[in-house]
GUBA-239321 format. One record per atom (N, C-alpha, C): x, y, z. Coordinates in steps of 0.02 Angstrom, whole numbers, padded with zeros to 5 digits, always signed. Layout:
# GUBA-239321
XYZ;...
//
This chain:
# GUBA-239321
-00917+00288-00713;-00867+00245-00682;-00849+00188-00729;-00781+00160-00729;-00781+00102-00752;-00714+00056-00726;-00736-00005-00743;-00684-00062-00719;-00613-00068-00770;-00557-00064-00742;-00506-00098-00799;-00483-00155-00764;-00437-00195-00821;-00434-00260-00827;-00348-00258-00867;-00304-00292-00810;-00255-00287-00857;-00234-00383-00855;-00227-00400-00898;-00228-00474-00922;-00158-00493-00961;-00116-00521-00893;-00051-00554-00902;-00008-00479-00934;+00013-00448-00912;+00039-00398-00949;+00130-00388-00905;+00148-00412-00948;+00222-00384-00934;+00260-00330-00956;+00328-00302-00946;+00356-00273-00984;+00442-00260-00956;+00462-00276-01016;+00534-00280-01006;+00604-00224-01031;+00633-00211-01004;+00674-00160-01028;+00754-00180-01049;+00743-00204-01112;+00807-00249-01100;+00813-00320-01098;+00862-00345-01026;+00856-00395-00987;+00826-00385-00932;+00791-00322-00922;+00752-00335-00854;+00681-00324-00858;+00658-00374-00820;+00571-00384-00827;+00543-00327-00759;+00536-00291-00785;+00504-00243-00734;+00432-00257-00705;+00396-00290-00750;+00322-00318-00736;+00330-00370-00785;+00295-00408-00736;+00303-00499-00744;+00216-00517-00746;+00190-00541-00790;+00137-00587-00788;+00076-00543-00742;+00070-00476-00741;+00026-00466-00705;-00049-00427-00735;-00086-00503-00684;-00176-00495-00713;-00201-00470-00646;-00264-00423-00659;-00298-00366-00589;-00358-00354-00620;-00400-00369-00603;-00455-00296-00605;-00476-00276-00539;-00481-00197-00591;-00488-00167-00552;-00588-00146-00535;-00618-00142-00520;-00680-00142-00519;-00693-00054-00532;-00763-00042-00551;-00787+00028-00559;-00786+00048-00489;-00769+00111-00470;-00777+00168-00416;-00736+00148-00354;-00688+00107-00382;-00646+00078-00316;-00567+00129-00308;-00550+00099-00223;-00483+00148-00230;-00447+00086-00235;-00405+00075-00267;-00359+00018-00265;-00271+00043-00280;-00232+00014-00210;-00173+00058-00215;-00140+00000-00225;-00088-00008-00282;-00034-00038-00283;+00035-00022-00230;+00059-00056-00187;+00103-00042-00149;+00178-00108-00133;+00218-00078-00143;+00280-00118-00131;+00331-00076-00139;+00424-00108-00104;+00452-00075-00112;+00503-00038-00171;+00508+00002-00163;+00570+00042-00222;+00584-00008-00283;+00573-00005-00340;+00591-00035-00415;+00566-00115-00399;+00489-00118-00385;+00460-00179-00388;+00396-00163-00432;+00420-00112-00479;+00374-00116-00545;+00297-00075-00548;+00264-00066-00471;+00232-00017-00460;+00203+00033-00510;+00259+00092-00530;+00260+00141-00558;+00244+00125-00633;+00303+00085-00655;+00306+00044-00712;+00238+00028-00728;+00182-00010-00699;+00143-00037-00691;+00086+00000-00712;+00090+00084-00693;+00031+00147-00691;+00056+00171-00753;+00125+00184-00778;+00132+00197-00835;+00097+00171-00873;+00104+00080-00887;+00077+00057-00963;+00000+00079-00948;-00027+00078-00885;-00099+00099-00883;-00099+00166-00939;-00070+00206-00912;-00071+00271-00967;-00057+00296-01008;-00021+00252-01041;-00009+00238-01103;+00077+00269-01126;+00126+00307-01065;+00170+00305-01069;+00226+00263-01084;+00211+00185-01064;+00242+00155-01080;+00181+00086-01132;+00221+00050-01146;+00207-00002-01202;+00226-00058-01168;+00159-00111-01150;+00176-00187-01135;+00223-00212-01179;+00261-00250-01152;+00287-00297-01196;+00252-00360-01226;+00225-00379-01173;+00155-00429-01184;+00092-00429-01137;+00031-00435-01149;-00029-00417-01116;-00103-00385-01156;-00122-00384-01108;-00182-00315-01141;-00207-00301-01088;-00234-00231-01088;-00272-00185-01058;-00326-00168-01045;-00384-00165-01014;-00475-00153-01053;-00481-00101-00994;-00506-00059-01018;-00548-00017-00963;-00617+00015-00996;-00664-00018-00950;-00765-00021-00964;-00754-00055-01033;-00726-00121-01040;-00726-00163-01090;-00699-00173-01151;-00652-00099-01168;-00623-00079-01223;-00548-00085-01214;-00501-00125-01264;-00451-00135-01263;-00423-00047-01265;-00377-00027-01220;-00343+00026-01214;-00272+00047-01244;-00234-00017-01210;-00156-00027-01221;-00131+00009-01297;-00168-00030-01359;-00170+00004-01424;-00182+00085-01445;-00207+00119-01396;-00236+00192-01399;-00158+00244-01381;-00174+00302-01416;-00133+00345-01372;-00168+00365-01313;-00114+00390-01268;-00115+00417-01209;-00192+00454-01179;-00195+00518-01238;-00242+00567-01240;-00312+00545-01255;-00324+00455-01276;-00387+00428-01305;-00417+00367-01261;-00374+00385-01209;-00378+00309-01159;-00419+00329-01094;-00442+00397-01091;-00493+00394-01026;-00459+00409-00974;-00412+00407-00979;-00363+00417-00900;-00347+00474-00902;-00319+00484-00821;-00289+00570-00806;-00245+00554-00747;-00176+00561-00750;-00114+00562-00691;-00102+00579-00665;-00087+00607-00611;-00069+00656-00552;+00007+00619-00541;+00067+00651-00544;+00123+00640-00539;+00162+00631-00475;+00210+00610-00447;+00243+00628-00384;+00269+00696-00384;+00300+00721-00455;+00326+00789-00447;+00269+00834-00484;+00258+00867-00466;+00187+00897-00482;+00190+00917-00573;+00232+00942-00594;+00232+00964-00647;+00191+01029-00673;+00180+01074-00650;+00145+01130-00658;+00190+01172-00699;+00129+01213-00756;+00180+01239-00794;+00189+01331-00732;+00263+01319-00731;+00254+01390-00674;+00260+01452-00698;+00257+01469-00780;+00224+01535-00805;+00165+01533-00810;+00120+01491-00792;+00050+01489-00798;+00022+01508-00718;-00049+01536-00721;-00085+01544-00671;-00111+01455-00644;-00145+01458-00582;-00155+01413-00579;-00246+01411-00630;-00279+01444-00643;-00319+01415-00672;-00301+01418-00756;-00251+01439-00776;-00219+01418-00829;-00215+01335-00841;-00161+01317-00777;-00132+01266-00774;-00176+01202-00783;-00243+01233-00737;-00304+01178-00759;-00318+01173-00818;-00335+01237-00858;-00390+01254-00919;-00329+01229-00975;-00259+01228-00993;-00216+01209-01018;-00252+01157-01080;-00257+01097-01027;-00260+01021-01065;-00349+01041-01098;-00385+01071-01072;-00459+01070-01105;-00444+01111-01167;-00419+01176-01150;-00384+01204-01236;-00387+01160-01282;-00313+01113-01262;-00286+01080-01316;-00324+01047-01347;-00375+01026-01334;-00450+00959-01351;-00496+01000-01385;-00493+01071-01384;-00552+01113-01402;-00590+01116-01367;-00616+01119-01310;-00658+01124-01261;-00656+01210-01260;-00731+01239-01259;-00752+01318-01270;-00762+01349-01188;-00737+01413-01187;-00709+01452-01147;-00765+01429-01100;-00836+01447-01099;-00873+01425-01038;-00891+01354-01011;-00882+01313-01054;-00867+01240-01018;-00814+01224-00971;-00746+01287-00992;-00690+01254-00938;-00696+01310-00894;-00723+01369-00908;-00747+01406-00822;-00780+01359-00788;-00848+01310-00802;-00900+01284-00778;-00843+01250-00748;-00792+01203-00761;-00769+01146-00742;-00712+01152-00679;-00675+01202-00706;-00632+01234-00653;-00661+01271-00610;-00704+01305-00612;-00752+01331-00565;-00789+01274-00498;-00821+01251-00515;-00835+01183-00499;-00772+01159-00448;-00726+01129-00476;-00672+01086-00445;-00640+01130-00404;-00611+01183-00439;-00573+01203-00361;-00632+01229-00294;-00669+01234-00303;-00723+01240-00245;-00710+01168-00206;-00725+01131-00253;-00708+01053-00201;-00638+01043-00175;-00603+01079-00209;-00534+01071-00178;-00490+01137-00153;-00554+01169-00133;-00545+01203-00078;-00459+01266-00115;-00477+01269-00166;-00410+01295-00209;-00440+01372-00236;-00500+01367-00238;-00533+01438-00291;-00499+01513-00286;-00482+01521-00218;-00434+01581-00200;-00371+01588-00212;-00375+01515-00240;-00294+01547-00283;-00278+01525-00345;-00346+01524-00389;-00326+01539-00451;-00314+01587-00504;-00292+01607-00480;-00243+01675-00504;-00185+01671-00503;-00140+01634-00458;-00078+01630-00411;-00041+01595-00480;+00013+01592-00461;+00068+01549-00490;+00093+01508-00459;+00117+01441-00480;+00145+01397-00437;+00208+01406-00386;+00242+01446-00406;+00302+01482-00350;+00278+01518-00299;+00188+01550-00322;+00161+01568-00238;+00121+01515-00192;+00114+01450-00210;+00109+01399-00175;+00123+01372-00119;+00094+01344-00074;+00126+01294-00031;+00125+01238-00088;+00161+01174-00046;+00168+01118-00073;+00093+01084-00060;+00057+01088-00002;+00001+01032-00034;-00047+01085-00074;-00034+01137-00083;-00084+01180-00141;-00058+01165-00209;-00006+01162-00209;+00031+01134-00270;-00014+01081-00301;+00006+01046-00234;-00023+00967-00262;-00116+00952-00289;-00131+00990-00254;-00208+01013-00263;-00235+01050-00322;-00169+01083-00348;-00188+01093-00410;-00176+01052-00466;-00116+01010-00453;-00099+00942-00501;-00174+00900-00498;-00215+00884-00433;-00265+00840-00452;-00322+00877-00458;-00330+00947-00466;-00377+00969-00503;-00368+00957-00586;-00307+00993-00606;-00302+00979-00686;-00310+00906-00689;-00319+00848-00650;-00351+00786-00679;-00423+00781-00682;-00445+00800-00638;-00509+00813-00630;-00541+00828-00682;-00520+00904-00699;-00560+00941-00735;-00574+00903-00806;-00531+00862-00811;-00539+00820-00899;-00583+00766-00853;-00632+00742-00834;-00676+00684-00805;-00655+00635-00835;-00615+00610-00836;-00560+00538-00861;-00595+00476-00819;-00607+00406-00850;-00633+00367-00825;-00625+00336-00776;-00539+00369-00758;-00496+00331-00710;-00449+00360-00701;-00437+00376-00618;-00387+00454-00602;-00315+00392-00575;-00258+00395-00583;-00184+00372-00572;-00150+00420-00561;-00133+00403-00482;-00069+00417-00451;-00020+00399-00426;+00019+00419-00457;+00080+00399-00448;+00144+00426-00378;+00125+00410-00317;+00157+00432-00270;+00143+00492-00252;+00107+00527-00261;+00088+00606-00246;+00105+00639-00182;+00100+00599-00146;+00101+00623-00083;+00188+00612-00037;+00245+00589-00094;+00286+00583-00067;+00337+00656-00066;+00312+00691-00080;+00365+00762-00082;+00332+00797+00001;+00280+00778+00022;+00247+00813+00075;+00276+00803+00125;+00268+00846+00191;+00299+00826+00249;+00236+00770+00285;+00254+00754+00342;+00215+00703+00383;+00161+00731+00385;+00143+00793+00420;+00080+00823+00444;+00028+00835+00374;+00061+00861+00323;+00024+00866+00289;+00003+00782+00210;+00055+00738+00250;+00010+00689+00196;-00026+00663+00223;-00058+00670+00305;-00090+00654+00340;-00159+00670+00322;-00135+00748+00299;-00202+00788+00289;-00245+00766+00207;-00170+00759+00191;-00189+00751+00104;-00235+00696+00089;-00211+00631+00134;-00224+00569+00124;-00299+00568+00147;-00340+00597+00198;-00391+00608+00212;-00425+00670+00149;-00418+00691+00119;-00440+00726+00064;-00454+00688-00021;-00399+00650-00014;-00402+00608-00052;-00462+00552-00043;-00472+00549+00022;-00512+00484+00033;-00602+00525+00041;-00588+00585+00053;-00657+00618+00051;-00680+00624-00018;-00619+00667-00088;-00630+00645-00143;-00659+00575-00172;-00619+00545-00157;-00694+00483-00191;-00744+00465-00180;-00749+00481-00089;-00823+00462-00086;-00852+00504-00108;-00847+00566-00129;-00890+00629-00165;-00905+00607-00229;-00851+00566-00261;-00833+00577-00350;-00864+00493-00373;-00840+00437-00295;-00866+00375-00323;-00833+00376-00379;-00768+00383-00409;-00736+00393-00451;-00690+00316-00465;-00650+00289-00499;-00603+00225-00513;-00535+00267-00486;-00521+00236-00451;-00431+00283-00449;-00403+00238-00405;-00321+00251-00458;-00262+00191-00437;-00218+00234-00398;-00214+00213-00354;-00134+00250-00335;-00100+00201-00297;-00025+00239-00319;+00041+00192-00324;+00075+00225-00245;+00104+00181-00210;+00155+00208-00150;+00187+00153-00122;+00241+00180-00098;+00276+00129-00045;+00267+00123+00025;+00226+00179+00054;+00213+00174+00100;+00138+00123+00125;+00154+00094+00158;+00107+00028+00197;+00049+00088+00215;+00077+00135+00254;+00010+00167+00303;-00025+00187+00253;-00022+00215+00210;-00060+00261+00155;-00085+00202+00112;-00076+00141+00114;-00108+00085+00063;-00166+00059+00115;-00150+00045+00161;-00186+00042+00231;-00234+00094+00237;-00227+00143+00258;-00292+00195+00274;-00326+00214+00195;-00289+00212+00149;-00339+00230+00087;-00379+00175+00051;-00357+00126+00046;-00379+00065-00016;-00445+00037+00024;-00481+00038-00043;-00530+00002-00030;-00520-00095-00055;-00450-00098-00092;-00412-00144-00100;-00348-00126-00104;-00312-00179-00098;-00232-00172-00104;-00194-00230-00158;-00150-00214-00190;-00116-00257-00224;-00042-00234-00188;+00000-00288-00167;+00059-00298-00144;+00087-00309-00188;+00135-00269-00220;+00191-00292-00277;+00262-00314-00246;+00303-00347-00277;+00375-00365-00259;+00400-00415-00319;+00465-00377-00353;+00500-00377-00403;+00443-00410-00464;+00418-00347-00494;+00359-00353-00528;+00301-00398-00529;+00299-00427-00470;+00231-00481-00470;+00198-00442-00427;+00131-00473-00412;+00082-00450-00368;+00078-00513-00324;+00104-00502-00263;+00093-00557-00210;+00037-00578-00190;-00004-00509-00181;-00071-00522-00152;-00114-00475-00141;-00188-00488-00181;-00225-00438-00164;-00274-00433-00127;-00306-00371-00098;-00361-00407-00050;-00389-00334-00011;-00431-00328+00023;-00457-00282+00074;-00380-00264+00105;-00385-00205+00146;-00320-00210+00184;-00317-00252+00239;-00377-00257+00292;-00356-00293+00328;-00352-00387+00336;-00392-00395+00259;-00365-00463+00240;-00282-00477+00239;-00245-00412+00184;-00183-00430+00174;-00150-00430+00234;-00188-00370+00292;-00132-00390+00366;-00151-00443+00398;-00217-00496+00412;-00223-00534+00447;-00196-00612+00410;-00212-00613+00347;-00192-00674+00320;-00151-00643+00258;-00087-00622+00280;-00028-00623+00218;-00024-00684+00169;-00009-00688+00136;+00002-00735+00092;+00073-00776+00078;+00101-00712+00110;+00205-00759+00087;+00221-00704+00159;+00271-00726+00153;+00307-00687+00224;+00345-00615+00187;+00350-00623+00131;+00347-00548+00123;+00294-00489+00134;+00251-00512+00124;+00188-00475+00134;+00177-00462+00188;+00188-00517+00233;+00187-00516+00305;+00229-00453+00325;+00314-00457+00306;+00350-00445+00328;+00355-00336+00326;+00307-00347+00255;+00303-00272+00225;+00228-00228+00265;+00186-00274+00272;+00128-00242+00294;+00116-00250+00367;+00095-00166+00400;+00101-00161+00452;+00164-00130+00486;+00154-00098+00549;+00207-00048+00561;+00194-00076+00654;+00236-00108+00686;+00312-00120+00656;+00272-00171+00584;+00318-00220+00554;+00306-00285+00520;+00298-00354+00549;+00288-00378+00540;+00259-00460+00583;+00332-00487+00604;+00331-00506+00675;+00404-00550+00697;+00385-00603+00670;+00467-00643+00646;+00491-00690+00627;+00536-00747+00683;+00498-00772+00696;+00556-00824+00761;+00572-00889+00719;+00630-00911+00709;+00644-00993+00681;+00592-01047+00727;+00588-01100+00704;+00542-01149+00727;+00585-01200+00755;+00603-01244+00799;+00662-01287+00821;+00625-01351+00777;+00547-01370+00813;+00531-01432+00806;+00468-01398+00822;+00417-01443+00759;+00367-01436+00749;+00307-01490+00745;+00263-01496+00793;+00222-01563+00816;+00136-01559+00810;+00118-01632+00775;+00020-01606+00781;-00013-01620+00841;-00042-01580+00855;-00083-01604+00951;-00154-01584+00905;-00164-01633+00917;-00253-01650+00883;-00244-01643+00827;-00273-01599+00786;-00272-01582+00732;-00247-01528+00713;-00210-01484+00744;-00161-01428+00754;-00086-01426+00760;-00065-01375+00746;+00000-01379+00742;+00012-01366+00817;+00089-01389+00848;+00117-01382+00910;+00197-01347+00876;+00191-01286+00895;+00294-01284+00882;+00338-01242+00945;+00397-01261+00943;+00430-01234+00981;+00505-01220+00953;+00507-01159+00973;+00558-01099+00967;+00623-01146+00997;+00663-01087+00946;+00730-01121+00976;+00768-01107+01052;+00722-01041+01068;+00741-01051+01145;+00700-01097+01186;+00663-01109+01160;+00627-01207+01195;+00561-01162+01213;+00535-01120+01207;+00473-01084+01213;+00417-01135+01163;+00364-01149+01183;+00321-01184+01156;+00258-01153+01141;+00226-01158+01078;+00160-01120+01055;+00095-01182+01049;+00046-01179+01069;+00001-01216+01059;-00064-01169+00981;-00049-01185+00900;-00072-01148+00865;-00128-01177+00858;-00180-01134+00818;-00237-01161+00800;-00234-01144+00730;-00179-01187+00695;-00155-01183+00616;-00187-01263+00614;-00225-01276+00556;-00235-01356+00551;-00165-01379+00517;-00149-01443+00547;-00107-01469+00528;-00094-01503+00449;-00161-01511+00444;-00175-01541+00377;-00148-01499+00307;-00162-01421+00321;-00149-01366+00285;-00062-01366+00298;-00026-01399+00327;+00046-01351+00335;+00076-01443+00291;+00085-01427+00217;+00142-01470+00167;+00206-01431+00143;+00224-01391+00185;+00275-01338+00167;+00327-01387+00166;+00396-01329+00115;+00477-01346+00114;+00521-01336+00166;+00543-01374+00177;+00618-01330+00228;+00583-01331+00287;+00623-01297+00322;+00616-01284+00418;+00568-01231+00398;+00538-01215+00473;+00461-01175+00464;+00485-01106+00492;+00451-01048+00493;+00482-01000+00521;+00400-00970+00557;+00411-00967+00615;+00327-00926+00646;+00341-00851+00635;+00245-00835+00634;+00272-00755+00613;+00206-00748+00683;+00224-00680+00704;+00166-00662+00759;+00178-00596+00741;+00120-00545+00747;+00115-00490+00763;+00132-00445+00815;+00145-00389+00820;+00166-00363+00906;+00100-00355+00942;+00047-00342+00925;-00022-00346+00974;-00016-00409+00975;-00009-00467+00956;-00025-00531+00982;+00026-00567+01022;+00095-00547+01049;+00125-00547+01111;+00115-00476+01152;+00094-00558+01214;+00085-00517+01283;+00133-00507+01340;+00150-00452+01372;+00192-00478+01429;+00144-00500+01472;+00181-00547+01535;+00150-00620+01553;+00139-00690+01532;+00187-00741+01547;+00193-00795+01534;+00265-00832+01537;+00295-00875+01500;+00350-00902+01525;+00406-00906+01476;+00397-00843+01414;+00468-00846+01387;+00488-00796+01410;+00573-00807+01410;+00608-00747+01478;+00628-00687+01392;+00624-00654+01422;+00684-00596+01357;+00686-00523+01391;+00741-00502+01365;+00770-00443+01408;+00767-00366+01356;+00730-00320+01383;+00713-00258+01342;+00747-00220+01331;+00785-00215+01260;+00822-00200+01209;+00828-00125+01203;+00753-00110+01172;+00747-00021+01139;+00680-00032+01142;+00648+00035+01181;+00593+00048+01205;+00572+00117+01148;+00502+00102+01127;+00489+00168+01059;+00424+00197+01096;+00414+00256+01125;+00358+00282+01154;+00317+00303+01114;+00254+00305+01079;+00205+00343+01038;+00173+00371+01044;+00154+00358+01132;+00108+00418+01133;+00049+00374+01166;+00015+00347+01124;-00039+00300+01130;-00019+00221+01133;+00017+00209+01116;+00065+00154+01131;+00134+00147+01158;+00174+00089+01172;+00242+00090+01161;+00275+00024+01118;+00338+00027+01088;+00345-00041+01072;+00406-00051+01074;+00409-00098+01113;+00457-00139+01156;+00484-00174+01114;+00547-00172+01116;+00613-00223+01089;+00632-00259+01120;+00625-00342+01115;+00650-00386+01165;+00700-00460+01123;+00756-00447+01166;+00769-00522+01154;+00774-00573+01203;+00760-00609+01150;+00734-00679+01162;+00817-00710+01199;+00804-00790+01220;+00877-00823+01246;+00919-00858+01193;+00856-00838+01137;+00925-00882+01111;+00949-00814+01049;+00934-00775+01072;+00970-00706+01021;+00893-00646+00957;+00872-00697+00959;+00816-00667+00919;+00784-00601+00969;+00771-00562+00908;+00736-00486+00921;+00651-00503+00908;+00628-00482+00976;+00532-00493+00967;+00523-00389+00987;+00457-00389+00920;+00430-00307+00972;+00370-00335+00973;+00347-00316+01043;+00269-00312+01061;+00267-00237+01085;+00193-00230+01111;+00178-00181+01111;+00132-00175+01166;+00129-00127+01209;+00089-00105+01285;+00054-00036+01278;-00014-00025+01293;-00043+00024+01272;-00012+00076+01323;-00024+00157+01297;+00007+00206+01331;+00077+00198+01335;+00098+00216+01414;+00170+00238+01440;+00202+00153+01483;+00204+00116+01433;+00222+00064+01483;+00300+00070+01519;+00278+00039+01596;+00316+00048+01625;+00396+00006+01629;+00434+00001+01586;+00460-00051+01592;+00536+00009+01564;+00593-00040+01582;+00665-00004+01559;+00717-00040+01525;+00763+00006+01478;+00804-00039+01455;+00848-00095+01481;+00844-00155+01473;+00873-00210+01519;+00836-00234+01577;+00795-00240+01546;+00744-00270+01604;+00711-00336+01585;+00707-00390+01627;+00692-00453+01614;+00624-00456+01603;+00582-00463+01565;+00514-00478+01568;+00509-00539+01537;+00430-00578+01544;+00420-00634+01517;+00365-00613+01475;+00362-00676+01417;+00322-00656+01356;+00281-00704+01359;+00191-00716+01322;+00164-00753+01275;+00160-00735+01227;+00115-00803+01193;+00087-00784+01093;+00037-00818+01103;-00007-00769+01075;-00071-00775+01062;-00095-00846+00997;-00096-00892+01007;-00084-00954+00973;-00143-00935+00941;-00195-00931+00940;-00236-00913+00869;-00233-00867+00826;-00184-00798+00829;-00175-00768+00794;-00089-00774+00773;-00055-00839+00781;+00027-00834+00752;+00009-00859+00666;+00069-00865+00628;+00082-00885+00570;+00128-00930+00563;+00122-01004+00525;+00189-01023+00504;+00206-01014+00424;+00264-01003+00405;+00284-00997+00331;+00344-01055+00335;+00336-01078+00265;+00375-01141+00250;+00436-01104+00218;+00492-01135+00187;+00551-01111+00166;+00541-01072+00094;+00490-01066+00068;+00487-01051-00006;+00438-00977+00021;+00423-00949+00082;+00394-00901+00103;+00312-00922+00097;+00270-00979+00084;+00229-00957+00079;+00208-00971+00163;+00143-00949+00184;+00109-00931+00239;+00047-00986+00252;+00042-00992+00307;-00009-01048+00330;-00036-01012+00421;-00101-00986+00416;-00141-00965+00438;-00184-00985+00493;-00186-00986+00569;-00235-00997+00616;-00306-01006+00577;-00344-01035+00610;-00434-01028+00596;-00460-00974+00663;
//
């Protein structure tokens, strides 16, 4: 196993800074998923790891050895792609044994190795096949075997799981997560999807327009976001946003009230909130309840099954979703009243950053 370390590393294409100033380590045997949305550098980001692309400024270390300087093939790493890339005149245990060829690796070391792996990945019955007799997550199973099979210090992926349908990145994503605890292996993977950074990472880095907002356990980044983007990105639905009218200290706490005159009693210290500009509260949908005394009228009702989540507005125009376990009973246009759970709201100041309940 080993740790990398990427230290201030940018890179620019042009006039555009695709990755800005960004320092991480990553620790030995961890899953750590970079996640943010569409061209916020992400990808960009797994490249210079692999030597596809070239910092513009930075450096690289992985298990203590500057990398960035190395080619591709001398850096310890192995990629698994979003589009699989399989060569499709090749068998699939071709497709594995391919890259050990090229290195000189002798005929019974890469039986031992491919032998081995597709057993764990549940693939062995079809190496023979060609990639056109595939499903798609066998496909893909054979893309992260041929990483495998080279034992690279550190496995990167890059979106893998976005060509899949629902059911099966469901499945994938739980395979993936059984793989490491088997392999205890270092592996990065890149996505835009929240749920899959959420159920896989054993950390998370939040990217947005090549910075890293914030890193952390996942359910650090959902309970204490850091900027209201983070807020706004992590979690399904994303954290409501209500404007703040007027904002007051009762003890040593913040007091604010909404612009429909709804009032929150927070347990944010007051001392902590030196923010810019007007304040904006953020609450979660588990932490409004129906019952209590803001009025709002139900918008669009989303059934899940195990939940529902309710669309409500507020009086003075604002959209709130909370959420009622099961089949709640309630209909479109229907008056209900709301609370907020005052120890679990958020305020963010005008520059987005976030200020946190105790």
């Amino acid at each position: 196993m080993a740790g990398l370390s990427l230290r201030s590393v940018s890179k620019r294409f042009g006039n555009i800074e695709a990755v800005r100033d960004v320092t991480v380590e990553i620790d030995a045997g961890e899953f750590a998923v970079f996640v943010g949305p569409s061209g916020c550098g992400k990808s960009t980001l797994l490249r210079l790891i692999a030597g596809l692309e070239e910092p513009t400024t930075g450096e690289i270390h992985l298990d203590g050895d500057r990398i960035d300087v190395l080619p591709p093939g001398a850096r310890g790493v192995a990629m698994v792609f979003q589009h699989f890339a399989l060569y499709p005149h090749m068998t699939v245990y071709e497709n594995m044994a391919f890259g050990l060829r090229n290195i000189g690796v002798g005929v019974g070391p890469i039986d031992q190795k491919i032998t081995s792996i597709a057993q764990i990945l549940e693939i062995a019955h079809l190496l023979e096949r060609r990639p056109r007799q595939l499903s798609a997550g066998q496909r893909q199973r054979v893309a992260i075997g041929r990483a495998m099979v080279k034992q690279p210090k550190v496995f990167l992926f890059d979106e893998p799981l976005s060509n899949l349908d629902a059911a099966l990145r469901a499945r994938t994503r739980i395979e993936l997560a059984r793989m490491h605890q088997r392999m205890q292996a270092t592996m990065i993977f890149v996505t835009h999807d929240q749920v899959e950074a959420m159920t896989m990472a054993s950390r998370i880095a939040v990217m947005n327009q090549g910075r890293i907002e914030q890193v952390g356990t996942p359910m650090e980044v959902y309970r204490q976001p850091r900027s209201r983007f983070v807020a706004a990105f992590i979690g399904t639905p994303g954290m409501n946003f209500l404007p703040v009218a007027a904002a007051d200290v009762q003890g040593s706490r913040m007091k604010v009230r909404l612009t429909d005159g709804a009032t929150i009693d927070s347990t944010i210290p007051a001392a902590a909130v030196r923010g810019i500009g007007p304040l904006t509260l953020g609450v979660r949908a588990e932490n409004v309840h129906a019952g209590g005394g803001t009025a709002a009228r139900v918008d669009v009702i989303e059934r899940l099954g195990d939940r529902t989540l309710i669309y409500a507005v507020l009086g003075d125009g604002s959209t709130i979703v909370y959420d009622e376990p099961g089949d709640a009973g309630v209909r479109i246009g229907e008056k209900v009243e709301l609370s907020f759970d005052g120890t679990a709201v958020h305020l963010f100041d005008a520059t987005g950053r976030a200020y946190h309940a105790e």
